[in-house]
C-alpha positions, -999 to 999 in steps of 0.1 A, spaced: 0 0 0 27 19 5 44 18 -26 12 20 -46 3 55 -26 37 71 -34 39 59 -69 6 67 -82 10 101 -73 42 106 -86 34 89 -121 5 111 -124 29 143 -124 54 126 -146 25 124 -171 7 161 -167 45 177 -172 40 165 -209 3 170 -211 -13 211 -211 -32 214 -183 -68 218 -188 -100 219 -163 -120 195 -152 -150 211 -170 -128 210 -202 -118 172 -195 -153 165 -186 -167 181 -220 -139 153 -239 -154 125 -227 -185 125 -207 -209 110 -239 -189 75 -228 -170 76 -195 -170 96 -163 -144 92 -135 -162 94 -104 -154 102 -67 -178 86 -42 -176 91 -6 -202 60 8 -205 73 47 -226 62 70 -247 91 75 -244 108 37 -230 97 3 -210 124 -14 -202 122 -53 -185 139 -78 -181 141 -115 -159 170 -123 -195 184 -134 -219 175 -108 -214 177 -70 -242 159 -51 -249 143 -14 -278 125 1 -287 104 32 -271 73 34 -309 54 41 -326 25 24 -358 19 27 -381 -3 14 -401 8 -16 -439 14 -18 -470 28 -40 -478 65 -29 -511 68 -32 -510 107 -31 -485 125 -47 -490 166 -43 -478 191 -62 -448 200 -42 -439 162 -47 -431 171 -80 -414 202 -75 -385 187 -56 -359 178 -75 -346 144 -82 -325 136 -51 -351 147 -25 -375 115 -47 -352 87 -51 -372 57 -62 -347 32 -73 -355 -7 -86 -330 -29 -84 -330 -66 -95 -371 -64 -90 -371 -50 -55 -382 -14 -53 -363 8 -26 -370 44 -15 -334 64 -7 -323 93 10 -345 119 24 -376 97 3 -366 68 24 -371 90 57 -400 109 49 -424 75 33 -405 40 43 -420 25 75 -386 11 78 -357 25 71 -321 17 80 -290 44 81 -267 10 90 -239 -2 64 -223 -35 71 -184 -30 77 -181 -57 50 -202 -40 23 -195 -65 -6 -227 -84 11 -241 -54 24 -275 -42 1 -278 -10 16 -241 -4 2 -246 -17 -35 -282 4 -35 -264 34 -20 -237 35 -48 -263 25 -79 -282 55 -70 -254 76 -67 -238 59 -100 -272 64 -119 -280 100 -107 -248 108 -130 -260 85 -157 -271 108 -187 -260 82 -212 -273 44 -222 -245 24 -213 -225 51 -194 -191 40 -182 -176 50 -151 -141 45 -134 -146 49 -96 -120 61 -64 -139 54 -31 -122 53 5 -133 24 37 -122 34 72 -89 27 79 -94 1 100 -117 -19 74 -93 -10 44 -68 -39 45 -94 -66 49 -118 -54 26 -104 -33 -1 -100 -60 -30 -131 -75 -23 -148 -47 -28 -131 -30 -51 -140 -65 -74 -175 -64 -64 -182 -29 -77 -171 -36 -116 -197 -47 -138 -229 -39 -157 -260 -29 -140 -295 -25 -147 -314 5 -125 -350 17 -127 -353 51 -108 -391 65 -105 -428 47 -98 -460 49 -106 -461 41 -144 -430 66 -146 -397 43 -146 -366 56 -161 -340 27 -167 -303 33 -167 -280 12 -178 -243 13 -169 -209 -1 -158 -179 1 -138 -150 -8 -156 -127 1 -130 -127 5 -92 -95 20 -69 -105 21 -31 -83 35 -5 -79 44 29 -109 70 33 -89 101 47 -65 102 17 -94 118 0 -86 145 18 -49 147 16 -55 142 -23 -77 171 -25 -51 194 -13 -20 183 -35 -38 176 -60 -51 197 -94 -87 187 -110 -68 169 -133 -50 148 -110 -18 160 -112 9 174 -82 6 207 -70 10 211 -37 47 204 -33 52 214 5 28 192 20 37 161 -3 70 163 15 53 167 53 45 147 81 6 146 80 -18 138 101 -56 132 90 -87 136 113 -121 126 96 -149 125 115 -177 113 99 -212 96 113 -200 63 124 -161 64 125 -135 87 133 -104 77 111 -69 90 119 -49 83 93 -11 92 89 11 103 57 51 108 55 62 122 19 26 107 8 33 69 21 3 58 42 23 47 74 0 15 84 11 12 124 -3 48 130 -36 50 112 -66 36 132 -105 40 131 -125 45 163 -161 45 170 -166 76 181 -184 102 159 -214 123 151 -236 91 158 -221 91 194 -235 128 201 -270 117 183 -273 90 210 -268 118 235 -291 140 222 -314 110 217 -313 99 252 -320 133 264 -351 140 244 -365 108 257 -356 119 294 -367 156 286 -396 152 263 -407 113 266 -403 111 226 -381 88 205 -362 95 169 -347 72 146 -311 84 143 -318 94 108 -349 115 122 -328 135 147 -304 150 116 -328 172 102 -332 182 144 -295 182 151 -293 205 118 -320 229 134 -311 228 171 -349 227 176 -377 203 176 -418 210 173 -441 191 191 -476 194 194 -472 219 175 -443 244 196 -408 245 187 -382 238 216 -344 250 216 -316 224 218 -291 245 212 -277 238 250 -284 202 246 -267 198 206 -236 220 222 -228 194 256 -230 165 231 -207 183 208 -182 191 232 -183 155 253 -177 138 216 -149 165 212 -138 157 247 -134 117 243 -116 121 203 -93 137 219 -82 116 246 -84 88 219 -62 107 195 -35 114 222 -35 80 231 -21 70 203 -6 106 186 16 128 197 7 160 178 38 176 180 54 144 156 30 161 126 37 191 107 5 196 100 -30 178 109 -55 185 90 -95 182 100 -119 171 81 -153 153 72 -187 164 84 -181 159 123 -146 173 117 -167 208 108 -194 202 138 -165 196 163 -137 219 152 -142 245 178 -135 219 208 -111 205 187 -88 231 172 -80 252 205 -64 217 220 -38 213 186 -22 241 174 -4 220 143 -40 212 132 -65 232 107 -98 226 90 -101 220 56 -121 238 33 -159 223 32 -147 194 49 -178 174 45 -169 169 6 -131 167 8 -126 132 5 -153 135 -25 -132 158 -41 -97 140 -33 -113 107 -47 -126 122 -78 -95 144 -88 -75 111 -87 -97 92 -106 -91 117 -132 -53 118 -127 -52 73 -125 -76 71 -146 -68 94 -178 -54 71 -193 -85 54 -199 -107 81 -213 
């Protein structure tokens, strides 16, 4: 892994020094009637993807698909990632925000071994056929699995994902079918993403010079996981990156907990993100403030990453650390007082996103 990490980076630059440089919405408008290189982020609470062209994110949550006997006007007016309807080797599933709003059951869980995980394959053929504009679009994919999960699972799923695939998305007499394939898959450690994003261009080559010759540190707290990752002159050192269970899904227990001690009422934890989101809730009709009770479960989250992270870390081996992923945004202000090497990235929620999809480009432009 480490050899891979180093070299593909350096190969990519190799290849852009003969090549002119041109932006992604140049390289996109080459190619894009056949083949799209693709950056998909699969969390646990949202999937993030990228085209180059297209930047989208929805709830990671499956639910089982049903008629609607109703459908109002507004239904109509949302756009196409607020209605997900996808069918999928005969079985109908709602997804996303559909899923929470109209599935009496939905799940947010993903298996750690998502090669025979459903929700996972359903999660990324929605997200694969939301950027299908083309009959028999191809796609070359990067995508990320915690670090702790990478070096048992990363072939398998990498071989899982190619193929050719069949995917109705819409209901009620109104099906769409898209057909389209993977024809190749590069998974790696999650918070690389991030990393790649900064020393990389849109067209996958090197820019960042500096950093690719650092000591990094990666932080990227998402729903389920916090991965801490670690990066000398690019090589992903294996002894110091770990996964931990502590992240935003720890603070929605809190909060969960509390509501049913303060207000006798249960959520789903996909429910409470739209209520984490607001710091409010409305029952019965009045709205209540959590703000107090969102902020103490931010800061005892904050509170125990730390003490994980200096159990194994000590900052001051790191040039920089960088923070990122959607709890690394939620929790920076406990987090960046206590490290002064560390900073957050810019829109940390879609770094990995943007990290996986500027490599494909760079790995992958060869096969355009």
């Amino acid at each position: 892994m480490a050899l891979w990490t180093s070299t593909t980076v350096t190969d990519v630059t190799k290849k852009e020094e003969n090549d002119k440089v041109t932006s992604p919405a140049e390289k996109e408008d080459s190619w894009s009637t056949s083949k799209k290189n693709v950056g998909i982020d699969l969390g646990y609470g949202f999937v993030k993807l990228m085209d180059g062209a297209n930047e989208l994110i929805f709830p990671s949550v499956v639910g089982v698909g049903k008629e609607i006997k109703f459908l109002s006007d507004s239904f109509f007016q949302k756009n196409e990632v607020e209605n997900l309807v996808v069918t999928y080797e005969d079985r109908q599933y709602f997804v996303g925000n559909l899923a929470v709003r109209q599935s009496d059951i939905a799940s947010r869980s993903l298996d750690q071994n998502r090669v025979t995980d459903k929700n996972a394959k359903i999660l990324l053929l929605t997200a694969l056929g939301l950027l299908a504009k083309w009959d028999n679009q191809i796609f070359n994919i990067v995508t990320g699995l915690p670090t702790d999960l990478f070096g048992a699972y990363y072939m398998d799923w990498s071989k899982s994902i190619k193929g050719q695939y069949e995917v109705a998305f819409g209901s009620n007499g109104s099906k769409k079918v898209k057909k389209f394939s993977v024809k190749e898959a590069r998974i790696i450690p999650q918070p690389f993403g991030t990393l790649y994003d900064q020393i990389l261009t849109g067209t996958g080559a090197q820019t960042q010079q500096e950093l690719a010759r650092l000591v990094v540190g990666i932080v990227d707290i998402g729903f389920r996981t916090t991965d801490f990752a670690v990066a000398n002159e690019l090589e992903f050192i294996d002894h110091l990156s770990f996964s931990t269970n502590t992240a935003l899904s720890s603070a929605y227990r809190i909060i969960g907990a509390r509501l049913r001690e303060d207000y006798k009422i249960d959520k789903e934890n996909h429910e409470l993100d739209r209520i984490v989101e607001q710091g409010a809730i409305r029952i019965a009709g009045k709205s209540y403030d959590l703000t107090g009770m969102k902020k103490d479960a931010y800061e005892q989250v904050a509170t125990k990453i730390i003490t994980e992270m200096d159990s194994r870390w000590d900052y001051r081996d790191f040039d920089v650390i960088l923070l990122t992923g959607g709890g690394g945004k939620a929790l920076s202000e406990y987090l960046l007082p206590h490290f002064p090497n560390m900073r957050l990235v810019d829109r940390p929620q879609h770094a990995n996103t943007r990290g996986f999809q500027k490599m494909a480009n760079g790995v992958f432009s060869d096969k355009h």
